[in-house]
Each structure stands twice: as structure tokens, then as C-alpha cells.
N, C-alpha and C positions, 0 to 999 in steps of 0.2 A: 562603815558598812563593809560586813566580809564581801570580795570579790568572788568569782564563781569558780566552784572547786571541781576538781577533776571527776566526779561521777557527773556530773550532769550528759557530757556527752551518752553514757550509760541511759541517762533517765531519759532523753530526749528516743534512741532506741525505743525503750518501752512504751512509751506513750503512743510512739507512731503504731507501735503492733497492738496495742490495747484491746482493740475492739475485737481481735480476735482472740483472745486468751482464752476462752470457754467455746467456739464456736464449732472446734472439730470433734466435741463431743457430740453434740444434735442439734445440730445448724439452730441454736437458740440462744442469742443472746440480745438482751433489749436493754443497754443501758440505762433510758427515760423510766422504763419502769421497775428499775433495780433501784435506783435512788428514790422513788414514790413510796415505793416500800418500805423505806425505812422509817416515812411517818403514818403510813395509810395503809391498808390492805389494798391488795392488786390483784386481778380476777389474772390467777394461774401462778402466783407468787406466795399470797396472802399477806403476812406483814412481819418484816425482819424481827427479831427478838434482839439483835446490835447490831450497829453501823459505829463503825468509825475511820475517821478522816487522817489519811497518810499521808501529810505532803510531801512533796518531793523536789519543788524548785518556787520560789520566788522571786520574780523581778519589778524592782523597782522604775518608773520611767513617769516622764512628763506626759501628761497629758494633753486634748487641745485646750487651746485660749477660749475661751466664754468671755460674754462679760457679765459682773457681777455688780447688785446695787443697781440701781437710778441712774439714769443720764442726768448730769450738774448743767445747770445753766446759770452763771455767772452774772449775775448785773450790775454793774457799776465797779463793786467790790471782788475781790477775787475769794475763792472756797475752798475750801481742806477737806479734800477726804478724809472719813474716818474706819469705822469697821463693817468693810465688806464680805459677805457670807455668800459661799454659792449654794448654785440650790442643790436638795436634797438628791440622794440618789442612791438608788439599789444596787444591791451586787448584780454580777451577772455573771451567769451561768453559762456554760459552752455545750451543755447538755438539757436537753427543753426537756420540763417539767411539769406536772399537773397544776393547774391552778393551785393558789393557798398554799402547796407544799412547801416554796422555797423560802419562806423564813423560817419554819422547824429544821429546814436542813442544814441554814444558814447557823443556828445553834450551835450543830456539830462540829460543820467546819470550823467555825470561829474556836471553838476552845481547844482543837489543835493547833491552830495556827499559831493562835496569842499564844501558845506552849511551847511549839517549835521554836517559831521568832522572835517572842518578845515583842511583838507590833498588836496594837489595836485593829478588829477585824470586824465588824457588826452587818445586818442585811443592809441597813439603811444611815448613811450617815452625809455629813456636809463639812465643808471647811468655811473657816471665818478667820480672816488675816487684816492686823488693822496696816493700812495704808498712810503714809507721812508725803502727799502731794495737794499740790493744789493746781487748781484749773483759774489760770487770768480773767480779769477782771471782762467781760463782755465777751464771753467763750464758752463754748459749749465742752463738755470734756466726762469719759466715763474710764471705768478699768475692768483690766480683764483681768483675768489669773489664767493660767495653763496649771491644774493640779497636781501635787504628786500624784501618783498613783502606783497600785503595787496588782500584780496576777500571782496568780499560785494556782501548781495544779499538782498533783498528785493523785492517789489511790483511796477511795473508799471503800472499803472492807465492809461487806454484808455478809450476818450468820441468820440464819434459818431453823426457826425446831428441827424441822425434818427435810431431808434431800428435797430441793426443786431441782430439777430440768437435771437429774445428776448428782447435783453437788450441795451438802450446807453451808458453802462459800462461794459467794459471786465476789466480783470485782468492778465497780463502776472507775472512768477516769476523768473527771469534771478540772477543768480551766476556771478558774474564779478572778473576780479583774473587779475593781474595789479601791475609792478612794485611802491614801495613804496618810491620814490627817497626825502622824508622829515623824513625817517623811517633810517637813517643808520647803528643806533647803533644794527639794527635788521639785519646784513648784516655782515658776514665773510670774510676777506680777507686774502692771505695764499701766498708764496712763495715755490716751489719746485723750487730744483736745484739737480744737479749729476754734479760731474767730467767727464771732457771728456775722450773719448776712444784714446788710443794714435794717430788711426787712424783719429779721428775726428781731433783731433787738428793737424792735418798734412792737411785732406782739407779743414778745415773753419779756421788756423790760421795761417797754412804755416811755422807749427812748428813739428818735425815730434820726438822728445823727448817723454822720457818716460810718460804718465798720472800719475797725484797726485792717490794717493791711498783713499783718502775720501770716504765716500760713501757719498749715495743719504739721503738729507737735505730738511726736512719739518717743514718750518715755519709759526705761524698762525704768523700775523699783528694784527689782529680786530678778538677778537670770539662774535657773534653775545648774542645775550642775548634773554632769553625763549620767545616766542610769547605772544600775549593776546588778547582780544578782547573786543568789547562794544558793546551794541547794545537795540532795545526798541523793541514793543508789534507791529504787526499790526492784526488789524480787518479784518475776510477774510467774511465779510457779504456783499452781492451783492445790489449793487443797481440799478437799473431797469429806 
């Protein structure tokens, strides 16, 4: 994974001034509904004629631990995990959006993204990692993962038939944060287990004997390895 190249300090810069880029011309800038527009018409906008997505930095990082899959209970015989999927989950936006909008926009983004990086980007997606544990014989035991995960933000370019608010170029700056399912090695998976209570094992095994004396067992599988990122320069000068 490239580490993070010297424009970033640049891009970090712009990002923080972003929302002002347009705004000394007539105190009008409405980010939420510069990106609406690119799929919908917007009462004082209408509807972009091109949008497209500039990114500008990506960072890779673990995310939190879940757990994934069923809780195992164990009877008699000891269990193998096999292929745990976590659940589904949408991009997210750092810029709130019209309902229905953000999968047409998620379009956009995405076929920059996969362009710039070379990574997989979609609105909705899940990871599935098969797992090599088992949970002992009269023990309760489930897994978790901590996900890769990647953000990217950058610049999206809005043109216009005809001048809004000034300009036939807006500028929106969207944060996008989106699992990383090409990123694994960036992604923790973990096994807990405990010995059952002797009461447990009398109603989940219909064995009413004494519980093993074990205590509670925490295993990593996969420890994820430090984040990083990459990323280039963008120009926040308006064009008209």
C-alpha cells in the first residue's frame, strides 16, 4: 500500500476551507443540495448536466469489532467455525442528502474511485472471511471481525447549462467511509468463548453435570496491521 505523499498536507488545507470556496460571491453555497442535483432537479439549481468525482485522499484503517454469524454452543463435542459474513452496510456520506439520492451518487463516486485506486467501491456491500477455530466441547463461543475499512474524500465537480448562483461550476466536498473488502489484511478477526454454566448445559445440552472450570478464552485469528493512506493535490480555484 503506497504511504501518504506529500500533497496531502495541501489537500487537508483545502478541505478545511471548502465550504467557503463559492461563498464571497453571494453568501450562497448549499453543499446537500449541489450533490442532489447531480441526480434530481433542486428548486433554485435545477439539475446538473455533469458531476464528477475528484478524489483526493484515501485512508485505509480498521474498523470496530462486531460480532459476526450466531453464538456456537457447543455440546458434548467441540465446533469449527466456518464462513462468517458481516452484515450489509452502506456508504456514508459526511454531507446529508435527499432521500433515494445517495445510490445514483454513489455510482459516480465509485467509478472514480475504482479508477483512481484500483479498490472496490459500491453503496452497499459486506465482507465474508472464513474462520479456522473452534469453540470446546461444552462452551459457548462466537467471532468478531474489526473490518477493513477505507474513507476517501475529495472534490465533486458540478457543471450547469446555464450560471446558478454566478457560476456553471459548483464545487461539493463529500467524506465517503465504506467498507474495504480488497483490504483484508487491514481487518481483525477474534474468537471469544466461556465454559457453560452448569445450568446452561442442562438447557441448551440436556446435560445437567457439573460445568468445566475454564475460564473465558480470547482469541485473535487475524490482527489487522497499522492503517495508511495516499493521496494528491486538488486546486480549490473556481471557474465561472
Amino acid at each position: 500500500m503506497a504511504a501518504a505523499v506529500s500533497g496531502l498536507a495541501l489537500v487537508g488545507g483545502l478541505l478545511a476551507t471548502a465550504g467557503t470556496a463559492h461563498a464571497a460571491d453571494d453568501n450562497w453555497y448549499d453543499q446537500s443540495a449541489l450533490l442532489t442535483s447531480c441526480t434530481q432537479s433542486v428548486s433554485g439549481l435545477g439539475k446538473a448536466d455533469r458531476c464528477r468525482f475528484e478524489p483526493a485522499q484515501r485512508t485505509i484503517f480498521t474498523g470496530p469489532a462486531r460480532q459476526v454469524g450466531t453464538t456456537v454452543h457447543a455440546c458434548g463435542t467441540k465446533v469449527t467455525f466456518g464462513r462468517q459474513t458481516t452484515e450489509s452496510r452502506t456508504e456514508e456520506n459526511s454531507i446529508s442528502v435527499a432521500v433515494g439520492v445517495e445510490a445514483g451518487l454513489s455510482k459516480i463516486f465509485s467509478a472514480s474511485i475504482q479508477t483512481t485506486y484500483g479498490h472496490t467501491w459500491s453503496y452497499s456491500t459486506s465482507e465474508t472471511t472464513e474462520i479456522s477455530a473452534e469453540v470446546p466441547e461444552y462452551s459457548i463461543g462466537f467471532a468478531t471481525i474489526a473490518p477493513a475499512m477505507q474513507r476517501v474524500s475529495g472534490r465533486m465537480v458540478i457543471n450547469y447549462p446555464k450560471r446558478r448562483h454566478g457560476h456553471y461550476e459548483w464545487y461539493a466536498y463529500p467524506t465517503l467511509t465504506q467498507y474495504d473488502p480488497d483490504e483484508m489484511q487491514y481487518s481483525t478477526v477474534s474468537i471469544q468463548t466461556r465454559s457453560m454454566a452448569a445450568s446452561e448445559r442442562k438447557s441448551m445440552c440436556n446435560n445437567s453435570g457439573a460445568a468445566p472450570t475454564s475460564s473465558t478464552a480470547h482469541t485473535t485469528i487475524h490482527l489487522a496491521q497499522p492503517g495508511t493512506s495516499q493521496g494528491t493535490s486538488l486546486s480549490s480555484k473556481p471557474r465561472n
